[in-house]
N, C-alpha and C positions, 0 to 999 in steps of 0.2 A: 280701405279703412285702416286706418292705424290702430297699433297697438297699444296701449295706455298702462300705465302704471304709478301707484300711488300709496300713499299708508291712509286707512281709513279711519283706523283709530286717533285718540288724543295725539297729539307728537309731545313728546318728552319719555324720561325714565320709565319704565311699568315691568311687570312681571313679562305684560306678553303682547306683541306688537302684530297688528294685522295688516300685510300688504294684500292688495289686489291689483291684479293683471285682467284686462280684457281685451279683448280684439280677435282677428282671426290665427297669431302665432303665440297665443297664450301657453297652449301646450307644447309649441316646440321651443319657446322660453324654458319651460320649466325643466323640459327633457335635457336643455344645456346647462340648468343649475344642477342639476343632480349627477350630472353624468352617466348616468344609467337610465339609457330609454325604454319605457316599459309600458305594457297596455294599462290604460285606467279604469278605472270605474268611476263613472260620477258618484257624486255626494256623497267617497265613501273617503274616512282622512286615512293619511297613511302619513308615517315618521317617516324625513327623509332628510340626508344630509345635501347641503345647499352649497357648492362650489363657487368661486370666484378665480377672478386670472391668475392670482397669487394664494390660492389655495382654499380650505375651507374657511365658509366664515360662519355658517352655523347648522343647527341642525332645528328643526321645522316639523310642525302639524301641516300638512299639506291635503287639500280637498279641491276637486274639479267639479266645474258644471259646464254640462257641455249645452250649446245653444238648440233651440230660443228657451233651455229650459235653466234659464240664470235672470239673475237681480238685472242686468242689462240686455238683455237677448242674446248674448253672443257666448263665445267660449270665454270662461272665466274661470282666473285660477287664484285661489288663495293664500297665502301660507302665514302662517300664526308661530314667527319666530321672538325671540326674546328681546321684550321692549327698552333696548340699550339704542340709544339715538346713532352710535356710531355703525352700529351694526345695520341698522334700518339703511341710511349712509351707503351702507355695502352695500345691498343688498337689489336698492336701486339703480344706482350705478352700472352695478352689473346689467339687470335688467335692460338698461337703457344701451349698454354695448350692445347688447343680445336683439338690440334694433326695436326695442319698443322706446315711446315716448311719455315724459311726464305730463301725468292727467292734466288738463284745465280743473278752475275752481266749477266743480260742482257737475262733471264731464260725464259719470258716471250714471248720476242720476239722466242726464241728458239723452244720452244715450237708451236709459231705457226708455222713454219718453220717444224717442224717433223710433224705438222699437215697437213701440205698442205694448213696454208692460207696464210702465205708469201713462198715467191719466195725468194733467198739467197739475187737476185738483191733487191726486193722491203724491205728486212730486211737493206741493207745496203742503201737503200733512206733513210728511217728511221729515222739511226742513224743518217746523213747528215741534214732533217729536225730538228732535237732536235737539234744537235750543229754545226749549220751552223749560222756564223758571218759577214753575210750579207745578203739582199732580194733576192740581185742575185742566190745566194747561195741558199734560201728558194726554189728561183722559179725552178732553176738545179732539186735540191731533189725531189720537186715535180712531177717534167716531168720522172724523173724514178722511181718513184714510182707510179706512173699510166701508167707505161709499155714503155717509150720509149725505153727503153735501151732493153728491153724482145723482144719487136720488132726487133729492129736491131738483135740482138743473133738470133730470129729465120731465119731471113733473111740469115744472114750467115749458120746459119745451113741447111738450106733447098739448100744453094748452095754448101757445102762438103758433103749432103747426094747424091745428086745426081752425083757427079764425084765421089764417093767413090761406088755406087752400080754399076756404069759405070765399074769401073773399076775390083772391084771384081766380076762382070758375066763376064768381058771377062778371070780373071783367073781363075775360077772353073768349067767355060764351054768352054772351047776355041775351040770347035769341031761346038759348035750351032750357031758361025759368031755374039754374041751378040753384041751391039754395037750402038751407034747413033753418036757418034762424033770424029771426029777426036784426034791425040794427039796435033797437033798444038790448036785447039780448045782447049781444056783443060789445057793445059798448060796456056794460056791466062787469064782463065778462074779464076785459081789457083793465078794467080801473080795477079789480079781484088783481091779476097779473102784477097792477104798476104798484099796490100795495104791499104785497109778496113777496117781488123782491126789495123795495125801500125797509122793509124791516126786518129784511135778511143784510141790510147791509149795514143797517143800524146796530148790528151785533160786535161791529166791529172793533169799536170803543174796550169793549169788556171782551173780545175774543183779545186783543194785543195784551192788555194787563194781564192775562192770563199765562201767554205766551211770550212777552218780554215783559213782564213786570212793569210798577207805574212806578210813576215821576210825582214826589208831592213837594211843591216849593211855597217855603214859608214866606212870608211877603208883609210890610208895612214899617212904618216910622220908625227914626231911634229910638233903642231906650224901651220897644215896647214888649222886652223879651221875648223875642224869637230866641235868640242864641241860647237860653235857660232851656224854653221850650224845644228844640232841636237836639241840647241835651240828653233833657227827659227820652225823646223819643228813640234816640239812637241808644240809651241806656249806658252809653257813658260819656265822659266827657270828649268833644272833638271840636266845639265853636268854643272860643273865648268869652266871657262872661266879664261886663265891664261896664260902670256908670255913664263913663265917659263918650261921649255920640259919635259914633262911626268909629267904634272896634271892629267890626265885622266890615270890610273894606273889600273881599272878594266872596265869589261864590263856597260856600264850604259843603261839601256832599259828602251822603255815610250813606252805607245800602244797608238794611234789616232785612230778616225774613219775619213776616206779620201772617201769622197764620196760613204758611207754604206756600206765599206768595212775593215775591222778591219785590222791597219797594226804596228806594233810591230817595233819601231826603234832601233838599236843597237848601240851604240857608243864604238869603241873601244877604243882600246888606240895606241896611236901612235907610229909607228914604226920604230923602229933604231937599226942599228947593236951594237951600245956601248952604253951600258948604265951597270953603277956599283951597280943601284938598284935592286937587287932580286925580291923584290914584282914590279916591274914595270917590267922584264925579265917575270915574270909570266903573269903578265897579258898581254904583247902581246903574248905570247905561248895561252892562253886561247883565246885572241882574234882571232886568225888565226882558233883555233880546232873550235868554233862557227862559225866561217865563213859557214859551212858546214850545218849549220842549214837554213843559209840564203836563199832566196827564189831569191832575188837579190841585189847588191847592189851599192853603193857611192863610188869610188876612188875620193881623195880629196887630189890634188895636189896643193901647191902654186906657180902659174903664177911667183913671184920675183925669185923661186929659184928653176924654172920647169928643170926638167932632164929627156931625152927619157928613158936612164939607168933604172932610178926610177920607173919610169910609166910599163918599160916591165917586172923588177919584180916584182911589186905589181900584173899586168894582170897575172904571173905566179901562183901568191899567192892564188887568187882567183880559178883558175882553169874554172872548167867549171861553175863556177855561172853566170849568167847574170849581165852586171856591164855597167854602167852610168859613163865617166871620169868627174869629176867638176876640174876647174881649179878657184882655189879661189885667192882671193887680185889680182884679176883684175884692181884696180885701181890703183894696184902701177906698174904697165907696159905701153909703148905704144901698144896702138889697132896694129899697122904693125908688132908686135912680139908676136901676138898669136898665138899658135901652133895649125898645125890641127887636131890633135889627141885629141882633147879636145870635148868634145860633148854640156858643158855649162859652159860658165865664169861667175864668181859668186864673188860679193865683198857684206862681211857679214854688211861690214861699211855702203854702199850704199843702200845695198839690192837690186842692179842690177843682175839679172840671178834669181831671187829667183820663181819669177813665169815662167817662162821658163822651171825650174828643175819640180816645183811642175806638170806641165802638164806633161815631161817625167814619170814620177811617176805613175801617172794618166793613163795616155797610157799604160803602163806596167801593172798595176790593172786591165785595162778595156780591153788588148787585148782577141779579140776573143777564147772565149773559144772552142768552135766549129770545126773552119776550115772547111774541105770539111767532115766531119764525120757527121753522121745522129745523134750520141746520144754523151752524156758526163760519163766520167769516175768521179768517185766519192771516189776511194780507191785503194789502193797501188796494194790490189788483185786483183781489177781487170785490172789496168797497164800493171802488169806482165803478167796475163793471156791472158791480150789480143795481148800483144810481142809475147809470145809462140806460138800462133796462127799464125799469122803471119809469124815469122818462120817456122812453121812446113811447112807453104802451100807452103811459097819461098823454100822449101828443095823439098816438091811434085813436083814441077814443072820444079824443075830442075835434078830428078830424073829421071823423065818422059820423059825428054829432050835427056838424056846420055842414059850409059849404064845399067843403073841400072832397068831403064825398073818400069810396074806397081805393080811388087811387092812392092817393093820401095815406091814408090807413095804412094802408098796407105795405106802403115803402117801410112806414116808420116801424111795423113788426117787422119787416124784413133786417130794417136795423137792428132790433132790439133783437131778434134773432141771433146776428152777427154779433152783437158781445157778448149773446149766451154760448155761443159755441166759443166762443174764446177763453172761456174760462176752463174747456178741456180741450180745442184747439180741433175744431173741424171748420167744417166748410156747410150751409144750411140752404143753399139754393136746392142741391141736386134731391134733398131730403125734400123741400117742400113739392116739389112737384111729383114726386113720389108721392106721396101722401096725397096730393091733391087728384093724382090720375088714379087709384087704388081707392078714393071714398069715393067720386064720382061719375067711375066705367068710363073715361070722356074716351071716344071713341071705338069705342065698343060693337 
């Protein structure tokens, strides 16, 4: 096993920069930067000066942990020299004479993952703590990183190991009457399961805005103040504001924080079937493909020259994104001719509707992450994974139901087994039959 070495902290300027060394010549790395080899104490820091081939290059908080009782299982050594990029420069360098190698991206954490001291789960809290851009966000990462999420996984798994040993003692012994539960029960039991996780995955949505912040793209015709409105929201000026149709000719984006939640506004360009400008044809073709990036967003139709037409191909346009109608220049209509497909009227002149919109916004950032689900998704893999599960039990159950009987069944908990272990990366065959010889003595 190689040696690794890396800076953990930010890279640039700081007061104080932290490398970490891991591998099995961690310690005798360190004993060649100091030049004085000495016995250690783990996790206790000690001031050291730090040598290089051409002499000193600085002087160090230095702390050891010796394995498997470290962040990676192995010997691991720290040192928290001063965050000067040229010096870090040194410092590795040296290191890597001294026969260690530069980390891979994310090597570390890896590491302790094939060591057994993260869980796949608690490596991707992790990452969610380092770049999560919001508290909320923080507090999420934190709670599955101190096992909520491991908890619920086992939860479920302790409910398809036991319909799956149910099931395989009654096919491999079907002479010994094995059995505690009905198929009505079980089936029941299974569709409980494929619920459980579908709405644990459904958190997903509102775990990511948490943890990278959303995406709100303003979207509709010219002329019908977005770029006012984009203004407004960004709180100063950064779109161009202009009579004339098709100002807004590319994407224009401004990030806010909205209540310590990091949200990314997009401004497109506005949309019309004729236009003889190429670079304006482009950018709403680009505007529409970004749509897809969007998290949610602004239909922004003008009240003077409102069109159901209009409105039901932009809702096409968008598809399945989440979308807010604004019905803007509000004041150049009568109040008895607002339409009701409008969700907030908004005059950019007035600044009537503006706090109205901003609380939908708000409400959309702050809906429940949660739901009826015990824990939060934090990652696309585990989304997926936890679909697949879900599936697989709704296929169990209805396998179970028909013709297909518990062979059937029981492959597909086997699958759905198989992606629940993979969200902290075992193996679920040798478990179920464990469990399955331990409820029913089978050969006893």
């Amino acid at each position: 096993m190689d040696t690794i070495v890396a800076l953990t902290s930010a890279w640039g300027r700081s007061g104080v920069g932290l490398l970490r060394i891991s591998g099995p010549d961690a310690i005798n790395v360190l004993n060649s930067l100091i030049r004085e080899p000495r016995e250690w104490t783990p996790r206790r820091l000690q001031l050291c000066k730090l040598y290089g081939r051409k002499g000193l290059i600085d002087e160090a908080l230095v702390s050891y942990f010796k394995g498997p009782n470290s962040f990676t299982g192995e010997d691991v050594v720290e040192l928290s020299c001063h965050g000067n990029p040229v010096i870090i420069e040194m410092l590795i360098d040296q290191c890597v004479f001294l026969g260690c190698r530069p980390a891979r991206p994310g090597e570390f954490s890896r590491r302790a993952f094939e060591n057994g001291k993260l869980s796949l789960l608690q490596a991707e809290a992790l990452h969610g703590l380092i770049s999560s851009r919001s508290s909320m966000g923080v507090e999420l990462a934190h709670q599955n990183f101190q096992g909520a999420m491991q908890k619920g996984v086992d939860e479920l798994n302790e409910k398809l190991l036991d319909i799956c040993a149910e099931l395989e003692a009654r096919l491999d012994y079907p002479q010994e009457g094995l059995g505690y539960e009905t198929d009505v029960a079980l089936i029941q039991r299974l569709n409980k399961v494929s619920k459980s996780a579908f709405e644990s995955a459904e958190t997903w949505q509102a775990g990511k805005i948490r943890i990278h912040g959303a995406k709100l793209a303003l979207i509709g015709p010219v002329n019908a103040g977005k770029s006012s409105l984009f203004n407004e929201l960004a709180g100063r000026k950064r779109a161009l504001v202009s009579p004339i149709p098709g100002t807004t000719r590319d994407v224009v984006e401004h990030t806010i924080l909205m209540d310590g939640i990091e949200l990314t506004l997009m401004d497109m360009a506005g949309i019309r079937s004729e236009t003889s400008d190429s670079i304006e044809s482009e950018g709403i073709a680009l505007g529409i493909e970004m749509l897809r990036e969007a998290d949610f967003c602004l239909i922004v139709l003008p009240l003077n020259e409102y069109s159901e037409t209009e409105l039901e191909s932009l809702i096409a346009m968008v598809g399945n994104v989440p979308r807010i109608v604004v019905g803007s220049h509000c004041d150049l209509i009568d109040s008895d001719s607002q339409p009701t497909s409008v969700d907030v009227l908004l005059s950019n002149l007035t600044g009537e509707g503006l706090d109205s919109l901003r609380e939908r916004i708000r409400n959309y950032l702050h809906q429940n992450p949660q739901g009826n689900s015990e824990w939060i998704v934090l990652s696309q893999r585990q989304h997926d994974l936890l679909n697949s599960i879900a599936r697989h039990a709704s296929e169990a159950a209805f396998a179970l139901e028909g013709d297909i009987g518990p062979a059937g069944a029981a492959e597909d908990i086997m699958c759905a087994m198989e992606r629940l272990y993979e969200l902290s990366g075992s193996n679920p065959r040798e478990v179920v039959l464990d469990r399955m010889f331990s409820r029913f003595c089978i050969g006893k």
